[in-house]
C-alpha positions in Angstrom: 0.0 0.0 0.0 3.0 2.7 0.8 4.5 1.9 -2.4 1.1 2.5 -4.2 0.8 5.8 -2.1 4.3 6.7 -3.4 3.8 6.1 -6.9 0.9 8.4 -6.6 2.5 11.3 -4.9 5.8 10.8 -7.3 3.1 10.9 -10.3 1.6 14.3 -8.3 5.0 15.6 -8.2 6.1 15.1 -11.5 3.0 16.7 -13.0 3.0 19.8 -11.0 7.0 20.3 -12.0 5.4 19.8 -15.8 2.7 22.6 -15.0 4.7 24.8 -13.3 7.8 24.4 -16.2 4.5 25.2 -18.4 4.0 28.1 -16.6 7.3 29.3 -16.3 7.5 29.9 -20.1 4.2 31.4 -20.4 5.2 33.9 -18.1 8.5 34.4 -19.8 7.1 34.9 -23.3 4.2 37.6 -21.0 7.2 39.7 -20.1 9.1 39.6 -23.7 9.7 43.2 -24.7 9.6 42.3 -28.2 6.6 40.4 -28.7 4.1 40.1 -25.5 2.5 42.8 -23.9 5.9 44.3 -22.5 6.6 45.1 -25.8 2.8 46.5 -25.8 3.2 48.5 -23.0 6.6 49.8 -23.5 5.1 50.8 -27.3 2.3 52.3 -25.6 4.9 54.3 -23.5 6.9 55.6 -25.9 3.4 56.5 -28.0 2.4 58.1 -25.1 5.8 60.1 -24.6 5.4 61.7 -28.4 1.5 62.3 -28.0 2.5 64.8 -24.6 5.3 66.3 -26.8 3.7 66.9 -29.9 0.3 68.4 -27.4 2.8 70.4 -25.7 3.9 72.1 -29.2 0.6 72.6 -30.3 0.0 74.0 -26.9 3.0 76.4 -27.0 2.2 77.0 -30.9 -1.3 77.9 -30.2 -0.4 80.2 -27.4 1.7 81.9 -29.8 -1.0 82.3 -32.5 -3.6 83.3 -30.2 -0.8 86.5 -28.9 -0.4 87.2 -33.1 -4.1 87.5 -33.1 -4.5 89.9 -30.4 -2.0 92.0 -31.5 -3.6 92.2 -34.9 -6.6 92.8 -33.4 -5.5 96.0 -31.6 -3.6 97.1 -34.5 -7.2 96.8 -36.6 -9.0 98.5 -33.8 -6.5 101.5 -33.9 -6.2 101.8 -37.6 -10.2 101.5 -37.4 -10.2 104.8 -35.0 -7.9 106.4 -37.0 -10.1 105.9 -40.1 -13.0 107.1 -37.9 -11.1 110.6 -36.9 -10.3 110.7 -40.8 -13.8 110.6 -41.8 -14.9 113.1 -39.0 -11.8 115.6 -40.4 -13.1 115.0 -43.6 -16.5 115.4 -42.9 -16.2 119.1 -41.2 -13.6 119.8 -44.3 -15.8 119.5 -46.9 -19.9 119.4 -46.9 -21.3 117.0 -49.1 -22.3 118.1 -52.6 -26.0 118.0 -53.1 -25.4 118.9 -56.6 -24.7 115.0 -57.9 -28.3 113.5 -58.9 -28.6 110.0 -57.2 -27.8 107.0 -60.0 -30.5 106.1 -62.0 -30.8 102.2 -62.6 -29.1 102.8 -66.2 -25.9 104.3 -64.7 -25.5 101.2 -61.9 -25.8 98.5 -64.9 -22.9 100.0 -66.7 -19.6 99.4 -65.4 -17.9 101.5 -62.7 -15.2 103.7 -65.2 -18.6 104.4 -67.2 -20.7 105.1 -64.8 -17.6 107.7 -63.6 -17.5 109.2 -66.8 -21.3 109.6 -66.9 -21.4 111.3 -63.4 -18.5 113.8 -64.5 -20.8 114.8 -67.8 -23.7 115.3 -65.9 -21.8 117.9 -63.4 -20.4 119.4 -66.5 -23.8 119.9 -68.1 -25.2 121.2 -65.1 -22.5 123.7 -64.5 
């Protein structure tokens, strides 16, 4: 009976070294860098890595665009005031001419020079 009892538990014995040599190489191919999912993680790292640099350029690239903008927009809002104080200068100059009879719907269909040249005969007539 012991020597029944032994070849079961040398049997046991044998089979767990067989699972655990198994499992020893699953493991070892789990941890490859090359092909298992180390590899998949480190690639994910080093994805990761160039995804934070390249948001941090278009951070720092957007910060600089949106300080461009800004300073075209105050340079457009200045030139717009000083556009404004023209027109007002202007304005107080010289009144506006009631002589010129508004366009009539011939004059707008011709083209602009035309239209020029037909304005200037008309004040020439009417001098």
């Amino acid at each position: 009976m012991a020597l029944i009892a032994d070849i079961f538990l040398i049997a046991g014995a044998l089979g767990a070294a067989f699972y655990c040599l198994i499992l020893s190489r699953k493991l070892n191919q789990f941890r490859n860098l090359e092909t298992g999912v180390g590899g998949a993680i480190s690639n994910l790292s080093r994805e990761v890595n160039e995804m934070t640099r390249a948001l941090e350029r278009a951070n720092s690239e957007a910060q600089a665009s949106t300080s461009s903008l800004d300073e075209s927009a105050k340079r457009a809002e200045q030139a717009s005031n000083e556009l404004r104080q023209l027109l007002e200068r202007v304005a107080e100059i010289s009144p506006v001419s009631s002589d010129i009879p508004p366009p009539t719907r011939a004059d707008v269909a011709q083209p602009t020079f035309r239209r020029r040249k037909l304005v200037a005969a008309r004040m020439e007539a009417g001098e």
